[in-house]
PAKE-458969 format. One line per 2 residues: number of its first residue (from 1); for each residue x, y, z of C-alpha. Coordinates in nm, 2 decimals, padded with zeros to 4 digits, always signed. Layout:
! PAKE-458969
NUM = X,Y,Z  ...
END
This chain:
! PAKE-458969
1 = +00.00,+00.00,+00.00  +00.15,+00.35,-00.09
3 = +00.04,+00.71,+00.04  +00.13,+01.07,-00.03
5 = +00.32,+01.28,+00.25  +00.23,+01.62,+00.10
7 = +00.51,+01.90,+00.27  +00.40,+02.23,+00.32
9 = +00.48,+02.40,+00.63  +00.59,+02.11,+00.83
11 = +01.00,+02.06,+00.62  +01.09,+01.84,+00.91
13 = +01.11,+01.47,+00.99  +01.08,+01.48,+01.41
15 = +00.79,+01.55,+01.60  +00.59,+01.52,+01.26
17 = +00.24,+01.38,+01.33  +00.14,+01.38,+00.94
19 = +00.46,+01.16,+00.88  +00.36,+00.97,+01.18
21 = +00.03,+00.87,+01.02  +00.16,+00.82,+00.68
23 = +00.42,+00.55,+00.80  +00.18,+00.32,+00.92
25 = +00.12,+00.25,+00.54  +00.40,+00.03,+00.37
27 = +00.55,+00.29,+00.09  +00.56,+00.66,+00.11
29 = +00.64,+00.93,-00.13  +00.74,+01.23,-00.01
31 = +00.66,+01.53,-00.23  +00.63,+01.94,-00.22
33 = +00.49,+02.12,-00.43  +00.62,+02.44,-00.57
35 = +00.28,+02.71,-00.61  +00.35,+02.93,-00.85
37 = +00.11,+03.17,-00.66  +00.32,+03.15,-00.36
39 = +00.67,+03.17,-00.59  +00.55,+03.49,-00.69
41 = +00.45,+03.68,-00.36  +00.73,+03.57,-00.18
43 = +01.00,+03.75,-00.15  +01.39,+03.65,-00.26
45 = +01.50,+03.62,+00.12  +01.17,+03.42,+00.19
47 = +01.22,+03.19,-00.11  +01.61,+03.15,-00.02
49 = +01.47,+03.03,+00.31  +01.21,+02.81,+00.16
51 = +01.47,+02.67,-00.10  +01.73,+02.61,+00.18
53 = +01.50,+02.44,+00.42  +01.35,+02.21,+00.13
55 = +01.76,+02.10,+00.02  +01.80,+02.00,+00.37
57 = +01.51,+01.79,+00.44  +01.60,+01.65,+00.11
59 = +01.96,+01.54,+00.21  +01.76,+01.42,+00.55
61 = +01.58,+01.21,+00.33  +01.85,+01.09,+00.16
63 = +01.73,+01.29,-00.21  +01.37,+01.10,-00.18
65 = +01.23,+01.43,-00.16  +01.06,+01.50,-00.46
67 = +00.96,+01.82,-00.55  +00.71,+01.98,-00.83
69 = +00.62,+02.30,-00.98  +00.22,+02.37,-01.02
71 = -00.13,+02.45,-00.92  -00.19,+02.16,-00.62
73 = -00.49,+02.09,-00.76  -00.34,+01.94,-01.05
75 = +00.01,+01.81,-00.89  -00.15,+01.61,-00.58
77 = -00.38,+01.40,-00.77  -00.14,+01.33,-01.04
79 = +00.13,+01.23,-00.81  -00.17,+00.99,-00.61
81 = -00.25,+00.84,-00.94  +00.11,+00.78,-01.01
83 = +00.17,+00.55,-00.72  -00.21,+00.45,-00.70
85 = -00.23,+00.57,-00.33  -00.48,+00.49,-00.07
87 = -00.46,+00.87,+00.08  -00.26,+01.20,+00.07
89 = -00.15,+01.30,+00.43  -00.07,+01.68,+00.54
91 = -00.05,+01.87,+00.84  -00.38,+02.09,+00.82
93 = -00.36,+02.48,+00.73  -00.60,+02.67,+00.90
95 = -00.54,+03.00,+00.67  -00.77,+03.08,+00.44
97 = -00.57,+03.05,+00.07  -00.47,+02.72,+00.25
99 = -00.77,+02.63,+00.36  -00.94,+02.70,+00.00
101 = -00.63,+02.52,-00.17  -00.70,+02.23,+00.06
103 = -01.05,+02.20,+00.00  -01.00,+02.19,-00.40
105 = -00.72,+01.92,-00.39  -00.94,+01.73,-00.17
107 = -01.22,+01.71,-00.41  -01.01,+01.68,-00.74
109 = -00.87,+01.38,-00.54  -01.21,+01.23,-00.52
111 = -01.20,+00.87,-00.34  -00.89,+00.91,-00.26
113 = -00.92,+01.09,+00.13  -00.69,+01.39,+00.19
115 = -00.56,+01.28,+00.57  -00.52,+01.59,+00.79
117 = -00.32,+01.47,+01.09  -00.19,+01.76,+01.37
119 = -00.07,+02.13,+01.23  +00.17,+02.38,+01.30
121 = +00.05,+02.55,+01.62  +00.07,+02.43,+01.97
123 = -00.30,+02.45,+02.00  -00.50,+02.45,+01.66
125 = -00.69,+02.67,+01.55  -01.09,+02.65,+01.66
127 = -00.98,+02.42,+02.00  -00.97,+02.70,+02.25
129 = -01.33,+02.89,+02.27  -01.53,+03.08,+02.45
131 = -01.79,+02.86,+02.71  -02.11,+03.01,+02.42
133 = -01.92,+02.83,+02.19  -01.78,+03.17,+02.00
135 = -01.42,+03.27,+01.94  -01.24,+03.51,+02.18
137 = -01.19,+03.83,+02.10  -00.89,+03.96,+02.38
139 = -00.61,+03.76,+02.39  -00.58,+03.76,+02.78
141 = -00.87,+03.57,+02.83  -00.75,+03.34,+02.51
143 = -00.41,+03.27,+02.69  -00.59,+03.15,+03.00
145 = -00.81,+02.87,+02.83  -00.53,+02.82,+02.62
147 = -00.33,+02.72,+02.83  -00.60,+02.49,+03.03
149 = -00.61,+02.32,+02.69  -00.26,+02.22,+02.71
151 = -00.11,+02.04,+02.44  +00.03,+01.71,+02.34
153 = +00.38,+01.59,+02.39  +00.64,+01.57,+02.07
155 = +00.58,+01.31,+01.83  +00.81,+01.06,+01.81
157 = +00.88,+01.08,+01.44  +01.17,+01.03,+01.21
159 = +01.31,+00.95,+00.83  +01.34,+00.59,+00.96
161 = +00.94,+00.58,+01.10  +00.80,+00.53,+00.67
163 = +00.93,+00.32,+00.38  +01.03,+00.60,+00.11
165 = +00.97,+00.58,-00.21  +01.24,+00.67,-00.46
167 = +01.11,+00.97,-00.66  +01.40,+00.82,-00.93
169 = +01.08,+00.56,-00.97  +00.78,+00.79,-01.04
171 = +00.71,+01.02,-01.33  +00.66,+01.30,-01.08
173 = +00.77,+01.61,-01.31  +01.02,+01.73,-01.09
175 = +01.15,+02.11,-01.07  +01.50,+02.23,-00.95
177 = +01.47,+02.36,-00.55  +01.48,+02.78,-00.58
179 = +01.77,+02.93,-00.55  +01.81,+03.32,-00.58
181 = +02.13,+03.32,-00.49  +02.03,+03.59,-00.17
183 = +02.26,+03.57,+00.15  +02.06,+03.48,+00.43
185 = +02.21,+03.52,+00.84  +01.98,+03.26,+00.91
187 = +02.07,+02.92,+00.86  +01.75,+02.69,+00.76
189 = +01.68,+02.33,+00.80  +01.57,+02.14,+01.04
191 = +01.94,+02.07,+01.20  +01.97,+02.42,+01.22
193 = +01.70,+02.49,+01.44  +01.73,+02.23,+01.65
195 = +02.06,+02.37,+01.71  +01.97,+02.73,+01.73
197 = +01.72,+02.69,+02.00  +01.93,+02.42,+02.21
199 = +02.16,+02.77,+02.21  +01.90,+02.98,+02.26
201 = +01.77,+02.78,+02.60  +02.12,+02.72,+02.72
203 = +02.24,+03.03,+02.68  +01.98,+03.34,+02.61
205 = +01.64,+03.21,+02.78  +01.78,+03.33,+03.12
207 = +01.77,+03.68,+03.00  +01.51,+03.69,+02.76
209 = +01.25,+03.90,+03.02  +01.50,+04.16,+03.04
211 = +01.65,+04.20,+02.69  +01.36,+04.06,+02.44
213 = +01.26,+04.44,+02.42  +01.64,+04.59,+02.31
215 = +01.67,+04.58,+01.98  +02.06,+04.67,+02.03
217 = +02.10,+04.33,+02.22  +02.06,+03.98,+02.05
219 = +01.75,+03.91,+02.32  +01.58,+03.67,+02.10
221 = +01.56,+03.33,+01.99  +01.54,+03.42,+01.62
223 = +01.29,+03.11,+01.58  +01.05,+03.29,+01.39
225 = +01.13,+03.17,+01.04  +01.22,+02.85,+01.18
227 = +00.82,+02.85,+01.30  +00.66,+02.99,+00.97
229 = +00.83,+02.70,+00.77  +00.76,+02.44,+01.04
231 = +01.14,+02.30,+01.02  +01.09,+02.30,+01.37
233 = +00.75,+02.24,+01.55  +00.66,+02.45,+01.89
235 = +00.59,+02.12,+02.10  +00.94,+02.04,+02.05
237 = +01.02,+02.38,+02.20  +00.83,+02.42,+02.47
239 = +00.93,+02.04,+02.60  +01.23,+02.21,+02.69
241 = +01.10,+02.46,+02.81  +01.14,+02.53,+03.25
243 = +00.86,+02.72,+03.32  +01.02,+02.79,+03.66
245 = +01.19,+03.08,+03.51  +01.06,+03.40,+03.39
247 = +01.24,+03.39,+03.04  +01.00,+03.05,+02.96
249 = +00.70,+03.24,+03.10  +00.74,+03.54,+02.83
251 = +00.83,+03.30,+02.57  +00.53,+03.11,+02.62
253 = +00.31,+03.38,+02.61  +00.47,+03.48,+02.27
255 = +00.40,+03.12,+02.10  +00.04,+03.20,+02.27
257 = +00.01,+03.51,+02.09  +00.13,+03.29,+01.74
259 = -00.16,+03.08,+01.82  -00.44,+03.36,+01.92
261 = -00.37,+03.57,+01.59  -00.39,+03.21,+01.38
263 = -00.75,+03.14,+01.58  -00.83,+03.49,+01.49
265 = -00.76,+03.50,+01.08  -00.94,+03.11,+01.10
267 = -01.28,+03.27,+01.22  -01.24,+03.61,+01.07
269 = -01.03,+03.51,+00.71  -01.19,+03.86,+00.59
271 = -00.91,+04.07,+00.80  -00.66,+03.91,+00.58
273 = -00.69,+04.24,+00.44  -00.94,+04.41,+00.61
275 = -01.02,+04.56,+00.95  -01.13,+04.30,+01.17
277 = -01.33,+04.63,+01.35  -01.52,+04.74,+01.05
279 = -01.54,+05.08,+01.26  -01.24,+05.16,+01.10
281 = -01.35,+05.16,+00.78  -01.44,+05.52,+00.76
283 = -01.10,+05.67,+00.93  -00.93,+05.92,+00.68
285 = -00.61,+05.79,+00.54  -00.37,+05.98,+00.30
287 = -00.34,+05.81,-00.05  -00.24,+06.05,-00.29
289 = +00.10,+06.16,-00.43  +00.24,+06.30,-00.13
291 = +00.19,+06.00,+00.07  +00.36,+05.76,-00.20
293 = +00.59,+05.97,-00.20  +00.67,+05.97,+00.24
295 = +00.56,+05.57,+00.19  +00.89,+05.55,-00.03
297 = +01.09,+05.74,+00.25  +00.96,+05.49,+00.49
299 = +01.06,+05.21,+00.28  +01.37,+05.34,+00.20
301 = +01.45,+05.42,+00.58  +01.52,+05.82,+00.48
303 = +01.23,+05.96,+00.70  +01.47,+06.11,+00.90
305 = +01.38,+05.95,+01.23  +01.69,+05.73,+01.34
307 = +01.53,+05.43,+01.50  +01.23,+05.43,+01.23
309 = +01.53,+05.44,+00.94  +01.75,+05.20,+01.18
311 = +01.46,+04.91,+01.12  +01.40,+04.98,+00.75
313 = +01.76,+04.92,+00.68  +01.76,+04.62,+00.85
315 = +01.44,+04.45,+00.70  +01.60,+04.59,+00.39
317 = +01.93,+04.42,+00.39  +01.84,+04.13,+00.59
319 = +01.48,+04.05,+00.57  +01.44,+04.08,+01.00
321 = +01.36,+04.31,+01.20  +01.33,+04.33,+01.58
323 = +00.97,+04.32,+01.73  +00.98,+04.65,+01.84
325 = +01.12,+04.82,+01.64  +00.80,+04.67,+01.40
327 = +00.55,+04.79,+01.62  +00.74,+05.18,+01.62
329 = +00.76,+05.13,+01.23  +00.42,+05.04,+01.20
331 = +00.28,+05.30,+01.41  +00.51,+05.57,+01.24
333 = +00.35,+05.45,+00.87  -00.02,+05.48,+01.01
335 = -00.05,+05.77,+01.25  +00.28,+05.92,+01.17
337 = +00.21,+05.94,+00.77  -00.18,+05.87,+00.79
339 = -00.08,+05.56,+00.48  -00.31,+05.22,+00.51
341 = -00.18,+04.94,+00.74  -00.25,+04.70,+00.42
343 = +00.05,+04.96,+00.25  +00.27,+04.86,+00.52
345 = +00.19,+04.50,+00.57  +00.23,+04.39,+00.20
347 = +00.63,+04.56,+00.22  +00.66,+04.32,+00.51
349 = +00.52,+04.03,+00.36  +00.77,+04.13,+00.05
351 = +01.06,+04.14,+00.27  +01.08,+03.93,+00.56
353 = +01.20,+03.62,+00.54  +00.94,+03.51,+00.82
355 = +00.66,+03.62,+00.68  +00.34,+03.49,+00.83
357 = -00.02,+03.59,+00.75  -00.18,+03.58,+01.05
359 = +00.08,+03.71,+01.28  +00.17,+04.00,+01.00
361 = -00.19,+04.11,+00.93  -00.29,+04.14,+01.22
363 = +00.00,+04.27,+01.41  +00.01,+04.60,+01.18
365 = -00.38,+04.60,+01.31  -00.29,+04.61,+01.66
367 = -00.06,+04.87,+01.57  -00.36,+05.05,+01.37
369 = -00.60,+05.00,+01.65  -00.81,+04.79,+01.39
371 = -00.74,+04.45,+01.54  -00.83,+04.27,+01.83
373 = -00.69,+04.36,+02.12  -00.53,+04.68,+01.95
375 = -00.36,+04.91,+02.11  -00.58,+05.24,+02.18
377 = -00.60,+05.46,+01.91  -00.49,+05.76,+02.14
379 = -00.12,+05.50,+02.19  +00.11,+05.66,+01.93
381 = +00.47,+05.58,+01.93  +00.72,+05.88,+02.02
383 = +01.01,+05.72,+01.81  +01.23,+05.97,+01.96
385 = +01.13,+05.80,+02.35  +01.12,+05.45,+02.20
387 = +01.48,+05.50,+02.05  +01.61,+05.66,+02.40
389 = +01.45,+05.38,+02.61  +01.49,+05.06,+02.42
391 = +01.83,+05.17,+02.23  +01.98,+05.35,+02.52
393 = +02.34,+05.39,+02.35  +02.20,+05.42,+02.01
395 = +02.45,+05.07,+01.92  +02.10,+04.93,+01.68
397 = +02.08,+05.28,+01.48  +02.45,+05.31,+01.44
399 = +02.48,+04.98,+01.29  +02.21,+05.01,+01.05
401 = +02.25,+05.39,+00.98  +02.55,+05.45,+00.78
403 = +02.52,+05.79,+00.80  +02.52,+05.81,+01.23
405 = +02.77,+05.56,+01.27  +03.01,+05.74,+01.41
407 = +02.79,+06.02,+01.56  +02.80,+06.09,+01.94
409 = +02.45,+06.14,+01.97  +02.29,+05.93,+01.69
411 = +01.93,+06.00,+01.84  +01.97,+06.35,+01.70
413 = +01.79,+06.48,+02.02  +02.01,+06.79,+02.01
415 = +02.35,+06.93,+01.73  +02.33,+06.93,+01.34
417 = +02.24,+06.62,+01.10  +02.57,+06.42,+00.99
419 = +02.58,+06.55,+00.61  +02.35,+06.36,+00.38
421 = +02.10,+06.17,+00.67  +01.75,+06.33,+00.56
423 = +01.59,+06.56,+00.80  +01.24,+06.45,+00.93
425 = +01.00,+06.44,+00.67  +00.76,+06.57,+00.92
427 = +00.70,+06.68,+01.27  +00.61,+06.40,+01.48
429 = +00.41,+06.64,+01.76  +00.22,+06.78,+01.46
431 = +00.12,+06.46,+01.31  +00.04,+06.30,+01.64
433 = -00.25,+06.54,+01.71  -00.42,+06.50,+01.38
435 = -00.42,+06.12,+01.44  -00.58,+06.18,+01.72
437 = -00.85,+06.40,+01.52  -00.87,+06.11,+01.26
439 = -00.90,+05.85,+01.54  -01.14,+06.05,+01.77
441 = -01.41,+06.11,+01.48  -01.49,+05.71,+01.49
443 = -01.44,+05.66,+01.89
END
């Protein structure tokens, strides 16, 4: 008997409950399938990701990876047909293109059943609700059920729990792994993570409370593109976790957050790219020349505010950017410039390499106040004070900002502008207020 092990976000082989269910079958092939659609909205540094993580769950399967280019729709069921399989197994996706994709492959598969088995959150998903039987809405009150719901040990999973199936052996179409050729300062795979969060607990959990906020210290785990490609799954992280120590605690609550804003975009797929509070629907934003214009400043990390430029430059060259300096970004681009969040969310979707829907989306919403649990609309980020309290010694603007890194002062709070850094493209105290006159109009 031969199945399907259909990749997707799950390019691992341990603690793999998809894999776990396909090896009870005699003969497995392993397959990805390369979307077109997703080729194409992903950026270079994402796809170099992608294309490094797929060549070394290849080498883990000793090359019995095989891997296709087209619509899924069309690949799955011709790859079932190929080795007459009794069913396709995945690790369900709970967003909504995948959740769409899914439910077309399933029914061009016909009798053959598409086999769901475990997915890439700790808790999926639709498990944690309200008593009424409805979603939650504010993520403390989701953490605390959440929790209570606990979750299921690692599965004990490996390329030694299935029978491959030589891809060499099927007429399976296959398509050379991507390759843009883009430096990464991530290394992928699932070795790689393994390795980088073994580090991370050894060494960095201990002060994680303290310095997960300073983007001029290496505070966090990194894990995050790790997590959006699934080469490593957050049960195996958290079995390591000691939740003795405050560092596990806050890191906890940050996989709970992954898992509230993937519950959210499951029962509300319209704030993909929409408010999830339709209130702000009617707020004034700025669309016209002027604000393309400051929108390619922002991009471009000229606006003239240090720490704002600092993070620009960084998702720039590297495709990362510290947490908070995303949420002083963000709030810069929407109550700073008055531009759409949807502006700013699609250049991070573009350029990070751990670009995730449901945490993206509706992170630039909290920052927006659209979301659930936003921040109040009247909470608009001083970059200035976020720069002086988070990058005390300006050592994070200095390395990303050529042109201060070798100022004494590079939060320009007082002396002349190094020659050639932009000066502000507006006045922050200015702006402020009339966010607060947009915002007030719909409170």
């Amino acid at each position: 008997m031969s199945v399907l092990l259909w990749f997707r976000r799950d390019l691992r082989l341990h603690d793999h409950p998809a894999l776990a269910a396909a090896a009870e079958s005699d003969d497995v092939l392993a397959c990805f399938v390369l979307d077109p659609r997703l080729e194409a909205s992903s950026g270079p540094r994402r796809l170099q990701f992608l294309g490094d993580s797929l060549r070394r769950l290849d080498e883990d399967l000793n090359g019995r990876l095989l891997v296709t280019r087209g619509l899924p729709p069309d690949a799955i069921p011709r790859l079932a047909n190929e080795i007459g399989a009794s069913a396709v197994h995945i690790s369900e996706d709970f967003a909504p293109f995948g959740r769409r994709r899914d439910e077309r492959v399933g029914q061009a598969l016909g009798s053959v059943p598409l086999i769901a088995t475990g997915s890439p959150y700790l808790v999926s998903p639709g498990r944690v609700m309200k008593s009424d039987g409805t979603p939650y809405r504010v993520f403390t009150s989701f953490f605390h059920s959440w929790r209570d719901a606990g979750w299921r040990p690692p599965a004990q999973t490996g390329a030694e729990s299935a029978r491959w199936i030589d891809p060499a052996s099927v007429n399976g179409k296959p398509c050379d792994i991507p390759d843009p050729g883009v430096a990464l300062d991530l290394v992928a795979g699932e070795a790689a993570a393994l390795s980088q969060w073994a580090e991370f607990v050894g060494d960095g959990l201990n002060r994680y409370a303290e310095d997960r906020n300073r983007p001029d210290r290496p505070g966090t785990s990194r894990m995050s593109a790790h997590l959006k490609f699934g080469t490593i799954h957050p049960r195996t992280m958290v079995s390591t976790l000691d939740m003795q120590h405050s560092g596990a605690g806050n890191y906890l609550r940050e996989l709970a957050f992954r898992d509230f804003y993937a519950a959210v975009l499951y029962h509300w797929p319209a704030s993909v790219w929409r408010n999830w509070n339709s209130d702000f629907d009617s707020i004034e934003m700025d669309t016209g020349d002027e604000a393309k214009r400051r929108f390619q400043a922002w991009k471009a990390g000229e606006t003239g505010f240090p720490l704002v430029d600092a993070g620009m430059r960084q998702l720039r060259e590297i495709g990362f950017m510290h947490n908070r300096v995303r949420m002083v970004v963000a709030s810069f681009l929407v109550k700073d410039l008055h531009l759409p969040w949807q502006w700013g969310a699609e250049w991070f979707l573009e350029q990070l390499v751990d670009g995730d829907m449901a945490n993206n989306q509706h992170g630039w919403q909290w920052c927006a106040g659209s979301g659930t649990d936003a921040a109040p609309y009247f909470r608009v980020f001083n970059p200035a004070r976020q720069a002086e309290k988070f990058d005390p010694s300006g050592d994070y603007i200095r390395r990303w900002v050529a042109e201060l890194s070798d100022a004494d002062d590079p939060h320009l709070l007082k002396g002349q502008r190094p020659q050639g850094y932009p000066e502000p493209i507006i006045d922050h105290r200015t702006e402020r207020a009339e966010a607060l006159r947009r915002y007030s109009s719909i409170s």
